[in-house]
Phi, psi and omega in degrees: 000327188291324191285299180305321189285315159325317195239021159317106184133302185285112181301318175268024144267167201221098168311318209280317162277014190231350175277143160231027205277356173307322180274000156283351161291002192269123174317220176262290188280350153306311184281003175250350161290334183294306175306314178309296166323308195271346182289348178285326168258334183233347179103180189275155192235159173274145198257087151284066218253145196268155204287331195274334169284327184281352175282337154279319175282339132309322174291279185355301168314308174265028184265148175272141003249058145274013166244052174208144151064224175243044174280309176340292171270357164273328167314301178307287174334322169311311191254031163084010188232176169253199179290325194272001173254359170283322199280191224020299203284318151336314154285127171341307214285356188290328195293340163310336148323301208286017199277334184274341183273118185289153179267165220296150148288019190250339186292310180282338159261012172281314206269293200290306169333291198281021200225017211258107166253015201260334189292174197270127158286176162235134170275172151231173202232097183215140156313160215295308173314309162332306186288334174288357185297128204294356166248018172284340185268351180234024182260336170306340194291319193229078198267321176303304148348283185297321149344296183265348212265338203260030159257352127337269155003261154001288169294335196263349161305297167333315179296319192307324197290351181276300169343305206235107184303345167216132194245127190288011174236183171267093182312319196274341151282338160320317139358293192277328171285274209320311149337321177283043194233336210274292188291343165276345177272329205253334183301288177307359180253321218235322168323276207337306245256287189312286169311310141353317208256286201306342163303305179265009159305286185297351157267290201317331155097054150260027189251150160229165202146147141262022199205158189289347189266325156312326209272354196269309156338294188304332160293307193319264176356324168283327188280329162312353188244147199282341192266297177337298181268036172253314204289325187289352180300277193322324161323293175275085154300309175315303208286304153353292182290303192281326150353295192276339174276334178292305181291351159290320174284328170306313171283359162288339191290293182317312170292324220264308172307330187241034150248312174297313173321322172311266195316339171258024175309331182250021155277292189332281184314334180278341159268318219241334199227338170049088159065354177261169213240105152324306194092205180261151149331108163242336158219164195217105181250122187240157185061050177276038182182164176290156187272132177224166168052044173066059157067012134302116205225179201276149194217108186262128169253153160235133193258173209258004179246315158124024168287176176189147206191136207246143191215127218212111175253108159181170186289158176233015154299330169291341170319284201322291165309346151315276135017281190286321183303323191290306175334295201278352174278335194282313171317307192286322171292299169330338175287335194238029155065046208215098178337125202268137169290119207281126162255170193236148188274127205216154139276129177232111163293338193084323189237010184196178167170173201246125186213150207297133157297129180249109173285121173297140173177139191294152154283163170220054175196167184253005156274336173290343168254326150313311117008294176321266171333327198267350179273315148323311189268357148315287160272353149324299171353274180323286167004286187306303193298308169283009180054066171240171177211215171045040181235060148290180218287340187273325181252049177208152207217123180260109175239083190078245185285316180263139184280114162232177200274111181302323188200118203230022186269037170220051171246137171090039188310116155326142183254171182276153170320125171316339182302320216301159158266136179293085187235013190207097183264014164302293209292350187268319167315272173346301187292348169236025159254191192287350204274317202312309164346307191078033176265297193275129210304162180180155187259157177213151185055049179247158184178161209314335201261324198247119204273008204093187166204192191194095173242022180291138162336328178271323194277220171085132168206173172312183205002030174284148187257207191257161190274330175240159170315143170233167173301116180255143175249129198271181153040055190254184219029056178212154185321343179271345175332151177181139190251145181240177156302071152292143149275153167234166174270138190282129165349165172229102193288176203269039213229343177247165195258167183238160164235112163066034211059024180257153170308166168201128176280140182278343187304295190307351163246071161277328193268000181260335173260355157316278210309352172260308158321290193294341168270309179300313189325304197308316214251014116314254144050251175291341185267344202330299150011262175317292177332297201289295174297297198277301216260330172285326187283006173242023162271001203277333189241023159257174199260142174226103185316132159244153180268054189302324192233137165315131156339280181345321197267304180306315216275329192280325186289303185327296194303323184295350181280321140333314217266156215291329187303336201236355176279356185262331192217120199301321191294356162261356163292285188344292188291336182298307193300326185308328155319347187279022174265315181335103165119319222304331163301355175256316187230058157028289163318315191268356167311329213267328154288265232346308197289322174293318176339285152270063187231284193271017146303308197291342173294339212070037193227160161288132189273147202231130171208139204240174136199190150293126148007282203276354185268161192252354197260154198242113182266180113266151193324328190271344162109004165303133176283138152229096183301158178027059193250352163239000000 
């Protein structure tokens, strides 16, 4: 690396050909398609494996529950292999391999960024907040880098402006929104890694400053020279690979929203603003949901007239049919005097779409919060009916007098295989009852260290704290940066209603939500006929979400994945997801996901699993089957 780093500059050399350190970013199943590959070309080698491979591969063995039964060699089998072909990949001496194999592209444009000394540098532009973004202090580090991907960036704007005689944004500021997004994606893949480096920077006495924040300055600034933050790359390969990929998908994301915002511009107006003036594009608020499908996630824009407008890269037929169900209840509920459910206005594209903002705001009377409650055990009612679940506190929004639902991709919620084992008949009862919805308040996660919490749709209140300590980062920018454990207080979603900016005991309406419950139940019920023929038969082919694992456990595995110990060599990210193995003896069943699982972990994404109504089948984020899996 010291040779390559000598010759940062020189155009005719090709660094990329002479590294081969690129192949610790690679997983498990990328080096045995590799192994496969060179066994194709030279034949097979006799299996001679170094004491330190037999030694991973044994730590390997004894991770749970691979030190029981054959969970072992099923792990393997997912991915075609045996033990002498894990003990082969294991071993070091395989890069001795790689003289026949080009190396990746996310490798050779990483290598061209920091080795480019000719390209036009850039500046940004961001607002004062913006700049205070606590990840805002590590974007000079990978400064070459950021460099091509928002000259990308750039050019697919250019195009746009060619495209379209009119653009719902501003060229010359857009940039800069979408940009201010890059340190909250790149700050959790990257800190860890970074505050490591400057902990043993600062014993070793390479830091200067008399103060801790200089001395915090003063690394960043070493990391700023491109051979610096080349040679720790190379150190950190993982980390190196996930960089580049990440800011790869973002500028795919990022073009793809505002090209569609373009092509559907002149629906949106003509649905959403009727002849009134929007103003300019001023913020672009991202990751209002988790990220899937190469980092795509739900996204609120706001225009400078204060329109807004929520844009969901997924199909919203089902929105649309929900929509029409509120619609045809409202008709039939009137005849019994029964508050009508407020719809939303939605665009459906098929694979993305576009929907109406719902502004949180108080009642301001206490029949309007009756009203409110008695429209809630409306939908419970519905909910219940429809086999949904997943309706916390987050996917519900109290806009005066009416609740409405936000997300709604957990409806026609799938039952498990008859095969599953039956092990929690508390948790089975629960699950075919009304609770299973996620409306009606209940504590989750509590146990002897912890009281719970209460993040149910109805529920939730100020000051709950999270039930386990989560990563806090103390001190930061300073030499001393560090992450400690906390509980913290959880947000206060926007799902319960106020009178007049006052609280409301939810107690004190129980009885507007029986009385809602029990007038929809009814009029489900009496309608069931028509439900089942007309309005349930135009769900059967929308995509509906399922859930095998709490979010919550991906969201937790993901971020651990990060720490600087697992960045260097993929098979030790590769064995942390192998926890998605943890329990399978209790639940079987989830053998059958692990591989869409970790695939899109290892992507940075929330693992996404989908299906139909009418289907018995398990999709994955990749459009992949897993038959008759409910």
């Amino acid at each position: 690396m010291q040779e390559m780093a000598s010759k940062i500059g020189d155009h005719d050399s090709q660094p990329w050909q002479r590294a081969s350190w690129w192949y610790r970013a690679a997983p498990l199943t990328e080096r045995f398609d590799l192994k496969q590959k060179n066994t194709e070309s030279h034949g097979s080698h006799t299996l001679h494996s170094s004491d330190r491979a037999k030694q991973r591969l044994q730590h390997w063995k004894e991770q749970s529950p691979f030190d029981n039964g054959d969970y072992f060699a099923r792990r393997l089998a997912i991915d075609f292999l045996t033990e002498d072909d894990l003990l082969t990949l294991l071993d070091e001496s395989m890069e001795a391999m790689l003289a026949d194999n080009a190396p990746p592209t996310w490798f050779v444009e990483l290598l061209t960024a920091f080795t480019d000394q000719d390209a036009i540098d850039f500046s940004w532009s961001l607002s004062e907040a913006d700049q205070e973004a606590r990840g805002m202090a590590f974007l000079n580090t990978f400064r070459p880098l950021l460099r091509r991907k928002l000259a990308r960036l750039r050019a697919g704007i250019q195009e746009l402006t060619q495209q379209y005689t009119s653009l719902p944004f501003d060229p010359q500021t857009i940039i800069s929104l979408l940009f201010a997004h890059i340190p909250a994606i790149i700050f959790p893949r990257l800190s860890k890694t970074i505050v490591l480096e400057m902990h043993v920077a600062r014993v070793q006495g390479r830091l200067k400053g008399e103060t801790p924040e200089e001395r915090f300055q003063s690394f960043l600034q070493q990391l700023s020279q491109p051979e610096k933050m080349l040679s720790l790359l190379e150190e950190y390969a993982v980390l190196a690979r996930q960089l580049v990929e990440t800011l790869d998908c973002w500028v795919n994301c990022e073009l793809e929203l505002l090209e569609r915002l373009c092509a559907d511009w002149e629906q949106i107006q003509s649905l959403f603003l009727r002849d009134s003036n929007p103003g300019v594009l001023i913020e672009i608020q991202q990751g209002a949901g988790d990220s899937h499908r190469g980092g795509h996630s739900v996204t609120i824009l706001t225009w400078s007239s204060g329109f807004r407008l929520v844009y969901k890269p997924r199909a919203m037929t089902l929105d649309i049919h929900f929509q029409e169900l509120l619609t045809w209840l409202n008709a039939q509920g009137h005849k019994n005097k029964q508050p009508a459910f407020r719809t939303l206005t939605i665009i459906d594209k098929q694979t993305y779409g576009w929907s109406e903002f719902v502004l949180a705001c108080d009642c301001t009377s206490r029949e309007e919060v009756e009203r409110f409650y008695q429209r809630q055990g409306g939908y419970l009612a519905l909910l219940y009916a429809l086999e949904a679940t997943d309706f916390h506190d987050e996917n519900l929004i109290a806009s005066g007098e009416h609740p409405i639902l936000v997300d709604l991709e957990a409806l026609f919620q799938p039952r498990l295989s008859q095969d599953a084992p039956q092990t929690n008949p508390a948790g089975e009862a629960i699950g075919h009852s009304v609770l299973r919805v996620g409306l009606l308040p209940h504590r989750i996660w509590s146990s002897d260290q912890a009281e719970g919490v209460d993040i149910s749709g109805l529920g939730g209140f100020a000051g709950q704290l999270t039930p386990a300590p989560v990563p806090i980062w103390k001190e930061t920018g300073t030499d001393q940066m560090r992450i400690m454990r906390e509980r913290v207080a959880l947000p206060l979603a926007n799902n319960q209603p106020k009178l007049n900016g006052q609280e409301i005991n939810i107690l004190e309406y129980s009885d507007s939500i029986v009385t809602g419950f029990a007038a929809t139940y009814r009029l489900l019920m009496q309608l069931r006929h028509a439900l089942l023929t007309e309005i349930v038969p135009r769900f059967t082919q929308d995509e509906v979400r399922c859930l095998p694992r709490p979010t919550r456990a991906y969201g937790m595995l993901l971020a651990e994945s990060f720490h600087p110990n697992l960045m260097r060599d993929a098979l030790d990210r590769d064995r942390l997801f192998d926890r998605l193995w943890v329990g399978i003896e209790q639940e079987p069943y989830l053998t059958r996901i692990i591989a869409a699982e970790r695939a899109d972990l290892l992507a940075g994404d929330i693992p996404l699993f989908t299906t139909h109504p009418d289907s018995r089948a398990l999709l994955t984020s990749r459009g992949e089957t897993i038959a008759d899996f409910f």
